[in-house]
Structure formats: structure tokens, C-alpha cells
C-alpha positions as MATLAB code, in Angstrom:
seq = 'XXXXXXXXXXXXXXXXXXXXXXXXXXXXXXXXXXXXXXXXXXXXXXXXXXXXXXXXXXXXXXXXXXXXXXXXXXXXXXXXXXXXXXXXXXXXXXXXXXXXXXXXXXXXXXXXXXXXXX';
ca = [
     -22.430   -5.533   64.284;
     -20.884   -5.377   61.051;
     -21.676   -3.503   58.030;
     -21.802   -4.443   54.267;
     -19.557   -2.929   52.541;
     -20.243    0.048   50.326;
     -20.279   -0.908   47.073;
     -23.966   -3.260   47.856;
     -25.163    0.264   48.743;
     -28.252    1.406   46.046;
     -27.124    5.288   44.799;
     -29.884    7.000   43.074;
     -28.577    9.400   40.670;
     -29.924   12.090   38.364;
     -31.110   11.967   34.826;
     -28.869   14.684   34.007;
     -25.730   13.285   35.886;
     -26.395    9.626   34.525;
     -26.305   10.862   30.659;
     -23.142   12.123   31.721;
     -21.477    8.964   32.772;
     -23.055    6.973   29.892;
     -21.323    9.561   27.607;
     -18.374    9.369   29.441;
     -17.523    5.649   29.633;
     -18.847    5.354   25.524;
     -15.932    7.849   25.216;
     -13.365    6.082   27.076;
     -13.892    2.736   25.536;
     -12.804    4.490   22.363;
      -8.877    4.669   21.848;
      -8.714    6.915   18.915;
     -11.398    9.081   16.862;
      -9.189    8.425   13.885;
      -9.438    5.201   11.412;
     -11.869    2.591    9.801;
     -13.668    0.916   12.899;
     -14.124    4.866   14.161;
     -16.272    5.645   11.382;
     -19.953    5.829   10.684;
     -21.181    2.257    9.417;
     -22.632    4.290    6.715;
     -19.365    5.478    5.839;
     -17.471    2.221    6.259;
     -19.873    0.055    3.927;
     -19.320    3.063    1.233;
     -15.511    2.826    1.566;
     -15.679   -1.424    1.459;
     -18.534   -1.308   -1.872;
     -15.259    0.555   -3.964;
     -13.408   -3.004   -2.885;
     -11.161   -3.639   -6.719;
     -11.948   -0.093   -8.408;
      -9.173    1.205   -7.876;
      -7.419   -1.457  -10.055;
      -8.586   -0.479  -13.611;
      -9.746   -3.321  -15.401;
      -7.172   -3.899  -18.376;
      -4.393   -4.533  -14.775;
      -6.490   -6.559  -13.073;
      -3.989   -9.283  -15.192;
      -5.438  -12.519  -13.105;
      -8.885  -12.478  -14.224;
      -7.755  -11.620  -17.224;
      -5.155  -14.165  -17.957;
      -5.947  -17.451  -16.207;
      -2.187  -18.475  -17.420;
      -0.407  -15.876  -15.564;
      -2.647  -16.668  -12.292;
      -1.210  -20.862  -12.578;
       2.353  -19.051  -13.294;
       2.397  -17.286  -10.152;
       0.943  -20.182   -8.277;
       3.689  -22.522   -9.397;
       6.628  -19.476   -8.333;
       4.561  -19.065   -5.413;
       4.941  -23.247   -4.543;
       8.352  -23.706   -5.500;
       9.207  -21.044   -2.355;
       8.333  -23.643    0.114;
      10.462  -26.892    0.204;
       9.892  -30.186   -1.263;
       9.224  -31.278    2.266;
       6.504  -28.960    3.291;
       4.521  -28.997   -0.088;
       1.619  -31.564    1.324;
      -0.048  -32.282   -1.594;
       3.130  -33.799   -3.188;
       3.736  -35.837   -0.291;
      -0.338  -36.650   -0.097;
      -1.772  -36.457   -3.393;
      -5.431  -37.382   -2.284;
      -5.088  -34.486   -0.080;
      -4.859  -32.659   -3.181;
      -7.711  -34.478   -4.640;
      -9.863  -33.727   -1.751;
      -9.237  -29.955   -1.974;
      -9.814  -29.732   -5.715;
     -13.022  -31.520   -5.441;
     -14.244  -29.201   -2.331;
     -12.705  -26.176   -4.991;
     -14.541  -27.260   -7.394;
     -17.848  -27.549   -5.856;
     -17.807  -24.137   -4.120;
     -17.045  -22.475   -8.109;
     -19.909  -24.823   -9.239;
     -22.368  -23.774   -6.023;
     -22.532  -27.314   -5.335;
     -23.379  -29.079   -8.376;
     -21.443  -31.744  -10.152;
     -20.545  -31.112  -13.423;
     -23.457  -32.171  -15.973;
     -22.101  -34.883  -17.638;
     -24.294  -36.797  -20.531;
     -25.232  -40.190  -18.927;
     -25.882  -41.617  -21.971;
     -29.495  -42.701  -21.286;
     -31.210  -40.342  -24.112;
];
């Protein structure tokens, strides 16, 4: 006659001792009690709400100066190789992502355009 093996076996435990081992493996699936994801959501969302601040205004130079921002985009794409740029070697590629660009800034909407009919 055999006999199943131990780990089917029901083990009633204590209130008092069960706390313990739910406080026990909360603490080991923790690797640190230091950084970001370690503290209190509360605390997280208040660090994430500062987001730009502490980027005064008058430097935030992008949002300021739309010319600067196409500047550093064209630096920024003559890094990469004439062979790897895609949207010279596919231009409606290009096409396609400035019309999906320019209905995300527009929520959607076309651009109103008089149709002529007034």
C-alpha cells in the first residue's frame, strides 16, 4: 500500500503563524527597500506630477524655438547613413507618418479647410 506523498497533505495552521508567513514572503519578494517602485504610490505620483519643473521655462529652448527643435532633428538624421534613413529611400513612408503625426496633434481632425460652398 502506498502513500501519497506529503505535500497533498491539508496542514491547518494558526492565525497568528499564517500572518507571519504572509509577511514574510511580501518581504522576500522585495529586493531592496530603497528606490522609485519601493515607494508609496502616493509618493511616486507626487514625484512623477513635478515631470519638466525642474527645467525653468526660459531653457526649455524646444518649445520655445520650434527652429532649434527642426535643427537638432536634421543633426540628429544626418548621424545615421544615407542607407538607413527610410524615409529617403521610401518617401510615402514619410508621408504616412506625417499624416498619422499630424492627426494625433490635431486629435483626429483634418485640418478645416474652406470648401468653397458658402
Amino acid at each position: 500500500m502506498s502513500r501519497e506523498p506529503d505535500r497533498h497533505r491539508l496542514v491547518v495552521v494558526s492565525a497568528r503563524h499564517s500572518r507571519r508567513l504572509v509577511m514574510a514572503s511580501k518581504e522576500s519578494t522585495r529586493t531592496s527597500g530603497r528606490g522609485f517602485a519601493s515607494m508609496d504610490p502616493d509618493r511616486q505620483r507626487q514625484i512623477a506630477s513635478k515631470g519638466g519643473e525642474s527645467v525653468p521655462a526660459d531653457k526649455r529652448s524646444f518649445s520655445k524655438n520650434p527652429e532649434l527643435a527642426a535643427e537638432a532633428g536634421r543633426k540628429g538624421g544626418r548621424s545615421v547613413p544615407a542607407s538607413s534613413r527610410s524615409f529617403s529611400k521610401n518617401p510615402s513612408l514619410a508621408a504616412e507618418a506625417g499624416r498619422k503625426g499630424g492627426q494625433a496633434s490635431h486629435g483626429g481632425r483634418s485640418a478645416e479647410r474652406p470648401t468653397g460652398d458658402d
